[in-house]
C-alpha positions in Angstrom: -50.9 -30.0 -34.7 -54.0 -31.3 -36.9 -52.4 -34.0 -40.0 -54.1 -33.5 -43.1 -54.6 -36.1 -45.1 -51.8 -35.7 -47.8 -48.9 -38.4 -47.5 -45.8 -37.5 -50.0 -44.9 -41.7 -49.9 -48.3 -42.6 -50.5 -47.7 -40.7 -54.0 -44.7 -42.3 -55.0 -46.4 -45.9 -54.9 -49.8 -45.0 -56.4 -49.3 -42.2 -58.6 -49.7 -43.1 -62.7 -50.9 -40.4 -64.7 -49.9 -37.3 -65.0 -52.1 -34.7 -63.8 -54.0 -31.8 -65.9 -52.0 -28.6 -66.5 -52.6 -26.2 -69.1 -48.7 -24.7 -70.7 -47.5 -22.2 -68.6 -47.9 -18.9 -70.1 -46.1 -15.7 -69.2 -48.5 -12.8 -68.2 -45.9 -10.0 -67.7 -42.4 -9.3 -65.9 -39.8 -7.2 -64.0 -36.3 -6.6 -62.2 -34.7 -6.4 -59.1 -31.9 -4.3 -59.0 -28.9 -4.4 -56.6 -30.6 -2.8 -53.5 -33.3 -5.0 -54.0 -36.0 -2.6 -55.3 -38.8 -3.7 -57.4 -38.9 -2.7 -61.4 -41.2 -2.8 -64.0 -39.4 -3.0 -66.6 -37.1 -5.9 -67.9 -33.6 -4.2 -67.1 -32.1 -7.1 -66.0 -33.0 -9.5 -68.9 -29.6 -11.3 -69.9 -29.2 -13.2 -73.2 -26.7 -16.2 -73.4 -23.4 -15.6 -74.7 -21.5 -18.7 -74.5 -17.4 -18.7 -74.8 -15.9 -19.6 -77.5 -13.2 -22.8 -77.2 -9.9 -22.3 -77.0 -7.6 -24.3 -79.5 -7.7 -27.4 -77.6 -11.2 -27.6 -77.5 -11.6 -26.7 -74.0 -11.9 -23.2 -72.6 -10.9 -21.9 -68.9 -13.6 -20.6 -66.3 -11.7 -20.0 -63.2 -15.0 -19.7 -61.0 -13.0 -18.2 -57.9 -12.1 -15.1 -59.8 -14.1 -12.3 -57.5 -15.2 -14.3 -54.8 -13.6 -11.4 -52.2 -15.3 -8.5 -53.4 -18.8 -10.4 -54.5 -21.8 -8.6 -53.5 -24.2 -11.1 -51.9 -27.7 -10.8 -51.4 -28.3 -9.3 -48.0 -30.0 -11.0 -45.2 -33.0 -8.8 -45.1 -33.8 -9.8 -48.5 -36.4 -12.7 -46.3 -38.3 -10.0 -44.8 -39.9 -9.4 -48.5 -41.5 -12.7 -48.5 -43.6 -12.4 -51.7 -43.7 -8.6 -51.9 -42.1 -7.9 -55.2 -45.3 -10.5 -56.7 -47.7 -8.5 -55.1 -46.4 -5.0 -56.3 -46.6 -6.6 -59.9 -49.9 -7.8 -59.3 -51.1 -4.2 -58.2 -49.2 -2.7 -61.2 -51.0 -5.1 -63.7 -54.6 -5.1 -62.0 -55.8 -3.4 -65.1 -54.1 -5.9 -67.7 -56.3 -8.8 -67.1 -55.0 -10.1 -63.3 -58.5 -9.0 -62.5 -61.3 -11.2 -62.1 -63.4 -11.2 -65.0 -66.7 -12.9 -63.8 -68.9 -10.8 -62.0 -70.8 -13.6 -60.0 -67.4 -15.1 -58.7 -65.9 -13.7 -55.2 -62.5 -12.9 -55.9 -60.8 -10.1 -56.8 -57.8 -11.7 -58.9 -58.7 -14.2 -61.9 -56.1 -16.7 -60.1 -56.9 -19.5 -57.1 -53.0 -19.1 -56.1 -50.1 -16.5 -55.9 -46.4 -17.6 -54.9 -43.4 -17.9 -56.2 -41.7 -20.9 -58.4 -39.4 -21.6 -56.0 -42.4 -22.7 -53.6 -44.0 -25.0 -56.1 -40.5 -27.2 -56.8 -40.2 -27.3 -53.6 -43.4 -29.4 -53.1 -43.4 -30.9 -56.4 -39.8 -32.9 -55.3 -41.4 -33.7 -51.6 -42.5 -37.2 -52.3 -39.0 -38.1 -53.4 -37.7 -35.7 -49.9 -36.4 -37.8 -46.8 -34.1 -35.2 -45.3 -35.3 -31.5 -45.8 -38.6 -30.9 -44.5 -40.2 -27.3 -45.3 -42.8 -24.6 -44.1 -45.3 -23.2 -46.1 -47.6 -20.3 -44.8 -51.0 -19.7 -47.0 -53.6 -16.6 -46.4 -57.0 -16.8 -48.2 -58.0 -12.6 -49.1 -60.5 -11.8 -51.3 -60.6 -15.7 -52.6 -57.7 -16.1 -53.7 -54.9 -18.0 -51.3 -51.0 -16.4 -51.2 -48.5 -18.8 -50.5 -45.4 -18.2 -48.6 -42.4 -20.4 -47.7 -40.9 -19.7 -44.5 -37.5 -21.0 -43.5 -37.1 -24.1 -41.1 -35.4 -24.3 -38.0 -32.8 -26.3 -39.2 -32.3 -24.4 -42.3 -31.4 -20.8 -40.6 -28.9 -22.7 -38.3 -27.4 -24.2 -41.5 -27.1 -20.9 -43.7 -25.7 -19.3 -40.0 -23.1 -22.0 -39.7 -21.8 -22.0 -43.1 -18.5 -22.7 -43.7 -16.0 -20.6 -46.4 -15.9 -23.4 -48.8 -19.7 -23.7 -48.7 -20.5 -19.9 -49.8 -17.7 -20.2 -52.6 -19.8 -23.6 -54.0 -22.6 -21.0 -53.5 -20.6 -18.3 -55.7 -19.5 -20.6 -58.2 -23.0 -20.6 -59.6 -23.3 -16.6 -59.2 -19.8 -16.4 -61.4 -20.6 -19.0 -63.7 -24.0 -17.3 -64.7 -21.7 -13.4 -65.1 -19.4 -15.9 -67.5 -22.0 -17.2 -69.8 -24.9 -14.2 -69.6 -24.3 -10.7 -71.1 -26.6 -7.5 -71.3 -27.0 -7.4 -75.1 -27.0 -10.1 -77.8 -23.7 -11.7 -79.1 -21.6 -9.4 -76.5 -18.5 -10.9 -74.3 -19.7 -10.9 -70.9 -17.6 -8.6 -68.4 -16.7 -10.8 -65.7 -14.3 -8.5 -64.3 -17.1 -6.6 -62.3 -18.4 -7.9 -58.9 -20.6 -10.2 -59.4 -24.3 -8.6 -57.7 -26.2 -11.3 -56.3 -29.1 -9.3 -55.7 -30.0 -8.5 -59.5 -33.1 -10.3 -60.8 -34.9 -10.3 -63.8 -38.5 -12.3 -62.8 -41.2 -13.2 -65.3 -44.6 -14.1 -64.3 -46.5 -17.2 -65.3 -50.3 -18.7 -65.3 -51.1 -21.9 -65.4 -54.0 -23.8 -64.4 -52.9 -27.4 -62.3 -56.3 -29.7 -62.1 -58.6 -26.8 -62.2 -57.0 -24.5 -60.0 -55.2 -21.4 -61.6 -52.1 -20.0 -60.4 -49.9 -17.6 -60.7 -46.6 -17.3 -60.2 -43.1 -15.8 -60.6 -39.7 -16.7 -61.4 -36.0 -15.9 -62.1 -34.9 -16.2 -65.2 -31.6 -16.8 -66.3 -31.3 -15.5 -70.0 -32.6 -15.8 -72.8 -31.7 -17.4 -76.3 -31.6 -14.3 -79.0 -29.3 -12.9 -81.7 -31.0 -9.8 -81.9 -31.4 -7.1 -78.5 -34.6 -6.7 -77.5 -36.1 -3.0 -75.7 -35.7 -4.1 -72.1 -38.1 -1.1 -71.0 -41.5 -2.4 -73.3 -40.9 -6.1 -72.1 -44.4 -6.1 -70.3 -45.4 -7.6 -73.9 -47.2 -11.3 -72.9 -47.0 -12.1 -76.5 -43.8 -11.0 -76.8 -42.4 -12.6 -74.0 -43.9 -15.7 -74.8 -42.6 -16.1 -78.3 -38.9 -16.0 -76.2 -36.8 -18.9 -75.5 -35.3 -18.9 -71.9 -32.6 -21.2 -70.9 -31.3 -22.1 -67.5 -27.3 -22.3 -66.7 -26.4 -24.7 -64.0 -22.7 -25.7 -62.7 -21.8 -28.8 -61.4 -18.6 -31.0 -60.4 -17.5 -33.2 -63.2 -18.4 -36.7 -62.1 -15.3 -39.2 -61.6 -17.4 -42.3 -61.0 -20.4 -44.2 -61.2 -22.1 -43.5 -57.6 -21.3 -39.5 -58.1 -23.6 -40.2 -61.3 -26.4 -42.1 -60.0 -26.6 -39.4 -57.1 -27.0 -36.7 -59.9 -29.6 -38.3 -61.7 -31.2 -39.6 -58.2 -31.1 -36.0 -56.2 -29.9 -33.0 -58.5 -32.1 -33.6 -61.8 -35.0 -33.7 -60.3 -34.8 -30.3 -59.1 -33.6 -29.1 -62.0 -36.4 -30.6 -64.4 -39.1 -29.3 -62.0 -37.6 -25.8 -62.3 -37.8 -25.4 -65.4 -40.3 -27.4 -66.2 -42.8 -24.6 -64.9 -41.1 -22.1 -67.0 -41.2 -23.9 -70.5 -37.5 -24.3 -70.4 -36.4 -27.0 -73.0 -32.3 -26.3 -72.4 -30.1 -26.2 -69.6 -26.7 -25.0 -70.2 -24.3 -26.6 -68.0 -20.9 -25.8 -67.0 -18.7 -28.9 -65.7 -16.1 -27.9 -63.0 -13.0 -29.5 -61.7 -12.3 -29.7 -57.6 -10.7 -26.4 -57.8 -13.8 -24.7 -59.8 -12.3 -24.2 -62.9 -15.2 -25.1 -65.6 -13.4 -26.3 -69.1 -16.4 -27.6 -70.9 -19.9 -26.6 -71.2 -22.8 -29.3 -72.0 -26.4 -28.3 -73.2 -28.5 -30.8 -71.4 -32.8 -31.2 -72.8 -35.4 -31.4 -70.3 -36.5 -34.6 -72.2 -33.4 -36.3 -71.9 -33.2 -35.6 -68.1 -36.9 -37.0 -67.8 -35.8 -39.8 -69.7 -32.4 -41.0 -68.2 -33.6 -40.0 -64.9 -37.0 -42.3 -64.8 -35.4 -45.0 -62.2 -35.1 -42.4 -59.4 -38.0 -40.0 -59.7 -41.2 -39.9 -61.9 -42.2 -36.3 -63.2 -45.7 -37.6 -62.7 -45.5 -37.8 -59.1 -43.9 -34.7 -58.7 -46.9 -33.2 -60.7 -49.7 -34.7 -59.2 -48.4 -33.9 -55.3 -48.4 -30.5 -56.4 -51.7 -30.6 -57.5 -53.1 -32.7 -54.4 -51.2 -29.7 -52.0 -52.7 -27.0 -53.7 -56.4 -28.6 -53.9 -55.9 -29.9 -49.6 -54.7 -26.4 -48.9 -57.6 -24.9 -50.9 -60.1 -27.0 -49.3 -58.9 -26.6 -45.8 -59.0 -23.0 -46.1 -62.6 -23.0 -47.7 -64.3 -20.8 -45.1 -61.6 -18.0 -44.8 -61.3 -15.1 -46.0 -59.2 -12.9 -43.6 -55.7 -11.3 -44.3 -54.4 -11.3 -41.4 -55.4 -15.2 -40.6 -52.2 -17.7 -41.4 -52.4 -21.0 -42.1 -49.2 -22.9 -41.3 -48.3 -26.2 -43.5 -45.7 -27.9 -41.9 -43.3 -31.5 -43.6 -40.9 -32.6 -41.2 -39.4 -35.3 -43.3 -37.4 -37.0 -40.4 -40.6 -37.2 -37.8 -44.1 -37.5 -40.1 -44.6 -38.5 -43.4 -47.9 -36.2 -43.5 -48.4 -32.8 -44.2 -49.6 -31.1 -41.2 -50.8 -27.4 -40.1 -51.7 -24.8 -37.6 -54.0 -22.1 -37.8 -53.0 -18.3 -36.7 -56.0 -16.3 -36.4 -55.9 -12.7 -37.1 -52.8 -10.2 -37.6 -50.3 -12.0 -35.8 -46.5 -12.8 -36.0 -46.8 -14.8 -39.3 -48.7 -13.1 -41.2 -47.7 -11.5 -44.6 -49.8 -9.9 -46.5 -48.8 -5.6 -46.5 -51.3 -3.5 -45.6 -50.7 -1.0 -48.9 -51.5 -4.5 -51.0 -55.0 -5.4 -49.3 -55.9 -1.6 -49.7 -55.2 -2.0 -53.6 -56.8 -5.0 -54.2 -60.3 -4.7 -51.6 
């Protein structure tokens, strides 16, 4: 397998600045509903509704409540890869996701397509020494898709899961049905089953170091006193004048080395998440051993940047990202084939480099639909 180039601990030790990125700006959004079918519309758009303290102070989230009759998100959810992006993409062609230079060679006005999730994912890899991960890229019509594919040794973790691990797994499903409602200043109803596959996605554009991309994200909520018209939310300006926030739940620490490892392993994750999303607040619920949240802390991005500046630096994160997506770009130069997969492969136990392999033509990894190459050719 041919190495490129790109060493993730080579950019811990000499990375300084941070890289050029323009602010992220949201270009349009839609749902997911419970049987995992695309909308495009902004049904699912929750607004925060904390609770309100009991008389000692405290208040009582029992985060077990439901766990038996939950309904999770179903396994073949992974065989849509980045579908619901591309059906976006096709229902917006006309709303400025086209290219608008005649000379250039591309269809789309963007260098990349994926999904959030995908760019944290290599933004924390310098600071990653156990979980490697598989990224599979197809250049059509000049613009390069990127897909993350599950490892090995993930699908034998997620199949040997334990009880106790898919109720820490809940926990933050129930937490988010606690402290998100459907309309503004409404008690949430968290005596419903908590559906795991609901989604409310918005879509951002940002340009890292000269190369544009676009991507999309789950939301969590939004921070509003007023309800907004959930079927009209294809607004950019109106979405962009919104504040999300991101709800998290975490075990109360009990002792110095449990908070060094959150600041070491968990923030960073957190921070790159929403960092891509202009989040400034994360709402976080603190949970006892039994996972029973009594208090709820708003943490700042800032502040996690700040106290967190001994373990990770934001501007290595960044500028990995940035070298990924310009190696992958320049690898894949010459092609222009949908059916042709590049595979980028980091095995953090074996190789510090990124390496790849090359699929050539419609073959068992490749991803792009045939309906989407129609709409866009």
């Amino acid at each position: 397998m041919p190495q490129t180039d790109l060493n993730p601990e080579f950019s811990v030790n000499n990375t300084r600045a941070f890289p050029s990125l323009t602010q992220p700006k949201i270009v349009g959004s839609f749902s997911v509903d419970a049987d995992r079918r695309y909308i495009p519309t902004g049904d699912n758009l929750k607004y925060l509704s904390l609770p309100k303290p009991g008389p000692t102070g405290r208040i009582h989230l029992d985060l077990n409540e439901g766990f038996e009759v939950r309904q999770p998100k179903p396994a073949s959810a992974k065989d849509e890869q980045i579908d619901h992006l591309l059906r976006f993409i096709v229902d917006n062609l006309n709303r400025g996701l086209r290219e608008r230079d005649p000379e250039a060679d591309r269809t789309l006005g963007t260098d990349f397509v994926c999904f959030r999730g995908l760019l944290r994912m290599v933004m924390c890899t310098p600071y990653e020494r156990r979980t490697g991960w598989i990224i599979l890229a197809t250049r059509y019509r000049g613009t390069v898709y990127l897909c993350a594919k599950d490892t090995p040794e993930k699908i034998r973790e997620e199949a040997s899961q334990t009880e106790q691990q898919k109720r820490f797994c809940y926990y933050g499903f129930k937490f988010e049905q606690h402290v998100l409602s459907d309309e503004p200043d409404q008690k949430p109803d968290t005596s419903a089953p908590v559906i795991e596959s609901e989604e409310f996605c918005a879509m951002f554009s940002a340009t890292l170091e000269g190369n544009r991309v676009l991507y999309g994200a789950e939301m969590d909520g939004v921070f509003r006193t007023d309800p907004l018209d959930k079927r009209h939310l294809m607004d950019a300006a109106l979405l962009n004048r919104l504040e999300f926030v991101e709800v998290k739940v975490k075990r109360r620490e009990s002792n110095q080395r449990q908070v060094d490892n959150f600041y070491r392993f968990k923030t960073r994750n957190w921070w790159c998440q929403s960092f891509l999303v202009n989040i400034g607040r994360i709402f976080v619920g603190l949970r006892d051993d039994r996972g029973v949240v009594d208090e709820i802390r708003e943490m700042g991005l800032k502040e996690l940047d700040r106290d967190s500046r001994q373990y990770w630096s934001a501007s290595v994160c960044m500028a990995f990202c940035s070298q990924f997506l310009a190696m992958v770009k320049d690898t894949m130069a010459g092609v222009d084939c949908k059916g042709t997969v590049y595979r980028f492969e980091y095995d953090a136990n074996r190789c510090r480099n990124v390496a790849y392999q090359v699929f050539e033509g419609p073959n068992e990894e490749s991803f792009l639909p045939g309906w989407y190459c129609s709409e866009v050719k």
